[in-house]
C-alpha positions in Angstrom: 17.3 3.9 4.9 19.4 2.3 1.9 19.6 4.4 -1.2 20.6 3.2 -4.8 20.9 4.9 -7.7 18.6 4.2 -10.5 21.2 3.2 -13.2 22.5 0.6 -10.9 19.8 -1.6 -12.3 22.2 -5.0 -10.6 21.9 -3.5 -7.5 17.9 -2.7 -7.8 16.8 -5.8 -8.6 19.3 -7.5 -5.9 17.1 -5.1 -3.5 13.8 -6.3 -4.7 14.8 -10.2 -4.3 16.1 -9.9 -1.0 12.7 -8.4 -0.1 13.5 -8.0 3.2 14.0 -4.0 3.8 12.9 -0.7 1.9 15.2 0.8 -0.5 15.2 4.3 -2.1 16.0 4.4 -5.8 17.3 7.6 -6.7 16.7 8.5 -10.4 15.0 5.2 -11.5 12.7 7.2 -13.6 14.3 10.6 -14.3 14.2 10.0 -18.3 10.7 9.5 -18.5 8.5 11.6 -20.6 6.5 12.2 -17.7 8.9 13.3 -15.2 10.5 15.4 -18.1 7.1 17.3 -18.5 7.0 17.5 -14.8 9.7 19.6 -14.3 8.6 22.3 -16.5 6.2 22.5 -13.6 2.4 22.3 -12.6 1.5 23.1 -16.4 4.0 20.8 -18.1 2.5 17.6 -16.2 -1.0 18.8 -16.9 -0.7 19.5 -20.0 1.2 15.8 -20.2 -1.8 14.0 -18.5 -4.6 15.4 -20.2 -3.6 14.7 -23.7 -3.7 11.2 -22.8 -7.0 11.4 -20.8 -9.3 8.7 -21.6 -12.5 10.5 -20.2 -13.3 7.6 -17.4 -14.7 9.1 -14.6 -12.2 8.9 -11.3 -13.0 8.7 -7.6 -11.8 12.0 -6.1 -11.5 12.6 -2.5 -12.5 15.9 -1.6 -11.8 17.3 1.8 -12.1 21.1 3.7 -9.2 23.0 3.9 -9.3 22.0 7.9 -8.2 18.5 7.6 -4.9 19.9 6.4 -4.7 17.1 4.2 -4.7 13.8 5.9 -7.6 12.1 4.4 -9.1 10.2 7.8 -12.2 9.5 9.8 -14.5 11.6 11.1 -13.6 12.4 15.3 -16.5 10.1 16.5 -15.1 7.0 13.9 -18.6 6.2 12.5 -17.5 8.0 9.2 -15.3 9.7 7.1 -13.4 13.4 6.7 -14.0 13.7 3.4 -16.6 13.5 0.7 -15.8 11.9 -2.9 -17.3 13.0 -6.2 -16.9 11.9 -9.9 -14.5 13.1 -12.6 -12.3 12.8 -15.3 -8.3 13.3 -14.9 -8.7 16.6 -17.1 -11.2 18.1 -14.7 -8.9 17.0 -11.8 -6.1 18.6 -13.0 -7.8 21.8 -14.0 -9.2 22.1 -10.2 -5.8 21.7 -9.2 -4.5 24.3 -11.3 -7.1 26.5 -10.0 -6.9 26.2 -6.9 -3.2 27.2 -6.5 -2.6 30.0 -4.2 -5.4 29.9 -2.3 -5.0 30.2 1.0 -7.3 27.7 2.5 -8.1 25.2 -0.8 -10.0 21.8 -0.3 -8.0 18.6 -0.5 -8.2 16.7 -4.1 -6.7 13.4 -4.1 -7.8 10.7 -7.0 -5.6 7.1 -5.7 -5.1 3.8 -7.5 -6.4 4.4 -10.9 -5.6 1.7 -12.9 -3.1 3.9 -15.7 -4.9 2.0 -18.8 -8.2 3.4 -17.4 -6.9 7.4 -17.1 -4.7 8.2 -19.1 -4.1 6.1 -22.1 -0.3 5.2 -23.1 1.3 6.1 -20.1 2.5 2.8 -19.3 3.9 2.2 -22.7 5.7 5.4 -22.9 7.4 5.5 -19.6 8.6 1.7 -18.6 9.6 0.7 -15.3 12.8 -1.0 -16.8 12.3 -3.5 -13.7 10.8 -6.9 -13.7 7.0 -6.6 -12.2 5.8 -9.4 -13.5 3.4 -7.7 -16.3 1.8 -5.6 -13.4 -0.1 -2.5 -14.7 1.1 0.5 -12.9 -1.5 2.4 -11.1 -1.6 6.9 -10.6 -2.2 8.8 -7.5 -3.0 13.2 -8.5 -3.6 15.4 -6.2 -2.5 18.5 -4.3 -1.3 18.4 -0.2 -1.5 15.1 1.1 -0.7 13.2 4.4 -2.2 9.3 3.8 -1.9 7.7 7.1 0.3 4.1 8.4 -0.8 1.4 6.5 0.5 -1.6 4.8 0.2 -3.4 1.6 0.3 -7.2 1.4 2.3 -7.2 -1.9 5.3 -5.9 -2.6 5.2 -1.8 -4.0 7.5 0.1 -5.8 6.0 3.7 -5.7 7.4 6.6 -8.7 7.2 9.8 -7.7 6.3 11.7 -11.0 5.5 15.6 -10.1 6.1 17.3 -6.8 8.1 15.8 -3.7 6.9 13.3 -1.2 7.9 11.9 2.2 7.9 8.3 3.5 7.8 7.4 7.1 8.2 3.1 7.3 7.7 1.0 10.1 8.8 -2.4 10.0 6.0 -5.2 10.3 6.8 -6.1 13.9 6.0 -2.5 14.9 2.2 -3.3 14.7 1.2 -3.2 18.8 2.8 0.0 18.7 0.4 1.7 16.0 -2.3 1.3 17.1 -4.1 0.1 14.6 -8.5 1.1 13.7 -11.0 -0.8 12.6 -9.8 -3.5 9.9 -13.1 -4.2 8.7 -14.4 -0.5 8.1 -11.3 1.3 6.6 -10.5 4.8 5.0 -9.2 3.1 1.4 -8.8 -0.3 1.6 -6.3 -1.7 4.5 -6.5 -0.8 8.2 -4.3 1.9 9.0 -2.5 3.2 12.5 -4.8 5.7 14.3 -1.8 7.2 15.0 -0.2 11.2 13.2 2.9 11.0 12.8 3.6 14.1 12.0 1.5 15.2 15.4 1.9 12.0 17.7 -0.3 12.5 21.0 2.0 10.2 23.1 -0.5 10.6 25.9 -3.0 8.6 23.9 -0.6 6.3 22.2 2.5 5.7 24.3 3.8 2.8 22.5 4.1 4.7 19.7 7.5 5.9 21.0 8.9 2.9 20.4 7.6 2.8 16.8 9.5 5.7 16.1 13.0 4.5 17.2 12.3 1.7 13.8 10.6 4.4 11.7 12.8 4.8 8.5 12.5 8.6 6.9 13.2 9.4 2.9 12.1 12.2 1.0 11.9 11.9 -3.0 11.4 14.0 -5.3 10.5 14.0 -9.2 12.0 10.6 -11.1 13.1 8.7 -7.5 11.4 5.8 -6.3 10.9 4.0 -3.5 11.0 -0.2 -2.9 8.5 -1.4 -0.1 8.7 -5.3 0.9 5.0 -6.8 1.6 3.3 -6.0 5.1 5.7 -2.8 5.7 4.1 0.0 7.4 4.3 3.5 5.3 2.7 6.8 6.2 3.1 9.3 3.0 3.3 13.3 2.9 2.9 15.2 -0.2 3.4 19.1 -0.6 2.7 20.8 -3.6 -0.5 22.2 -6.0 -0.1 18.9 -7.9 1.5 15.7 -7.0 1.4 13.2 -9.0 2.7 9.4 -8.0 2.6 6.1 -10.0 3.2 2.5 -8.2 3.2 -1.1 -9.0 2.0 -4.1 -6.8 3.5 -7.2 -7.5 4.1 -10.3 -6.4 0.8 -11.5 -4.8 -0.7 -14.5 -5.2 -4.1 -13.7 -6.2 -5.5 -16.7 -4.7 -4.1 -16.6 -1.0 -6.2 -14.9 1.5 -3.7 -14.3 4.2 -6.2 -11.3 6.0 -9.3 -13.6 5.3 -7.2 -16.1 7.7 -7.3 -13.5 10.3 -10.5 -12.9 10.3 -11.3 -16.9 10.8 -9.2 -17.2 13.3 -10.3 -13.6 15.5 -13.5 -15.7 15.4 -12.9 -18.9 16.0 -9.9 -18.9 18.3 -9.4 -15.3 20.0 -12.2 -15.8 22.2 -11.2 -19.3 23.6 -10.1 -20.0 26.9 -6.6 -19.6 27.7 -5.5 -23.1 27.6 -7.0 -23.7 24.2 -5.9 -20.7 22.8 -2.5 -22.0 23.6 -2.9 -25.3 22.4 -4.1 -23.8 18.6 -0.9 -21.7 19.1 1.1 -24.6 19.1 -0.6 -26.1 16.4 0.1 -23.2 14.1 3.5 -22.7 15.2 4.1 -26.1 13.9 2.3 -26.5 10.9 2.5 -22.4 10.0 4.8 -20.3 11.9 7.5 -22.9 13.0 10.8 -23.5 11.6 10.2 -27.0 10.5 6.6 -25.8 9.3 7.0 -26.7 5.1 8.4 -30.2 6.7 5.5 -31.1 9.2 4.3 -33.6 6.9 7.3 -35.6 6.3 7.4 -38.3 8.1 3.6 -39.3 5.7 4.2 -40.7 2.3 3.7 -38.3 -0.6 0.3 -39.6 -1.6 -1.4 -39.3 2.4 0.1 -35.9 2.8 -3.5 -34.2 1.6 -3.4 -30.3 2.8 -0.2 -30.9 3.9 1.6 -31.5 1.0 3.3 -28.7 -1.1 1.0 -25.6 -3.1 -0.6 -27.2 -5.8 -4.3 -26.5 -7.6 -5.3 -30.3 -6.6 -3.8 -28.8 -2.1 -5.3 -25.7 -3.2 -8.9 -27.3 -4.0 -9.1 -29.3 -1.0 -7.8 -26.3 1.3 -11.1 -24.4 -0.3 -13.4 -27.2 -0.1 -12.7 -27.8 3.6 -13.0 -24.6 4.3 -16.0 -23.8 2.5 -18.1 -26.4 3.7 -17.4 -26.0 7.6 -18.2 -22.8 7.4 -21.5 -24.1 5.3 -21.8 -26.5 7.6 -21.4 -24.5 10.9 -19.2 -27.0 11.9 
């Protein structure tokens, strides 16, 4: 994997346009306050996050010592591995503290807290000093972790604050050989690959082999950071009695529904016979997928070009309204 340092701030946000690989940044946030209080260890970033606690309740994961960590289903897939309970960041982080040592302690993992909502100031006291677009960043506390494959549709750029962390990435393509679960019943939020990496049964999931030969490895640890383009596969392990990451999404329209697509067209074209299925294909190879796809439309005058035409709210409108009233409509 490409690594950068930090202070190359040209070369970081030449990384981020190209958007077409992931990127470690080494160093990008090693002046924060946070990562400062980090290093004094498990205390000092304790200590840091609960003086800025705003008392909000978090969703904790909480999972037996037998799970080693990797937050999953259950062996039968009709639930989950872990139970969640209610709490503030102080209480996290004092069950944290506690539980160091201890031979066979429960999982703790709190994800995707909005930083505004947890711990008040952090945002404005530790800047990104990159362009994401006014996004909030978002915290991630907990102790050993192993989050399995998944993706995120926009793009990520993932701080590691306390402890050390390691990112396996798969490149988009790679998705026949992850075997991905169900994508309408998840762990937290996207479908993820049913496969371990850090135990692959290659009996069960051959492909998966060849998933490897693309994987790209990097371990960070407190202050680097990690770029990761839209749709990338990442599975993330983090050691430690307390962990603590922050990330940013950006770049996401919030009014396309690229997955919400999928799901239309597992239901209305999947299940066609062959031949149709490969007429539609053609179809959205030329007005989607092609190479000539933003151009289908040209040979039609500006004003007949309708859904065709190029994004705007009046394309946008129509698109929904169509949409909206087949499906209404049954049609």
């Amino acid at each position: 994997m490409e690594e950068i340092e930090g202070e190359d701030r040209a070369s970081v946000a030449a990384a981020i346009a190209a958007a077409d690989r992931p990127v470690a940044i080494r160093g990008l946030a090693a002046r924060w306050p946070a990562v400062r209080a980090a290093r004094e260890g498990d205390e000092g970033i304790a200590a840091y996050l609960s003086a800025r606690d705003t008392g909000r309740p978090l969703t904790v994961m909480v999972a037996p010592p037998q799970i080693e960590g990797r937050y999953f289903y259950d062996e039968a897939l009709r639930g989950l591995n872990f139970e969640t309970e209610r709490m503030p960041m102080r209480g996290l982080l004092d069950r944290l503290l506690a539980l160091r040592g201890q031979m066979h302690a429960p999982s703790l993992y709190a994800g995707s807290t909005p930083t505004r909502e947890s711990v008040a100031r952090f945002a404005a006291e530790n800047p990104l000093a990159i362009d994401t677009q006014g996004v909030d960043p978002r915290i991630w506390v907990g102790n050993a972790s192993r989050i399995a494959p998944h993706y995120d549709m926009a793009a990520n750029i993932a701080v590691v604050v306390a402890g050390w962390r390691r990112f396996i990435l798969f490149p988009p393509g790679q998705i026949a050989n992850l075997y991905v679960g169900p994508v309408e019943r998840t762990v937290a939020g996207q479908p993820t690959s049913m496969v371990d990496p850090d135990h692959p049964d290659l009996e069960r999931f051959p492909r998966y082999a060849e998933a490897q030969r693309h994987a790209q490895t990097v371990e960070l640890e407190s202050g680097d950071a990690i770029y990761i383009p839209p749709m990338w596969w990442h599975h993330v392990r983090a050691t430690g009695d307390l962990n603590v990451l922050v990330n940013y999404w950006f770049g996401q329209p919030a009014d396309r529904y690229p997955f919400a697509a999928l799901m239309l067209a597992l239901h209305s074209i999947r299940d066609l016979p062959d031949a149709e299925r490969q007429a539609w294909r053609a179809w959205f190879d030329h007005y989607v997928f092609g190479e000539g796809a933003h151009d289908a439309a040209a040979h039609l005058p500006p004003h007949a070009r309708g859904v065709l035409g190029p994004p705007s709210p009046a394309r946008d409108a129509m698109m929904t309204s169509y949409v909206a009233g087949t499906i209404r409509g049954g049609r």
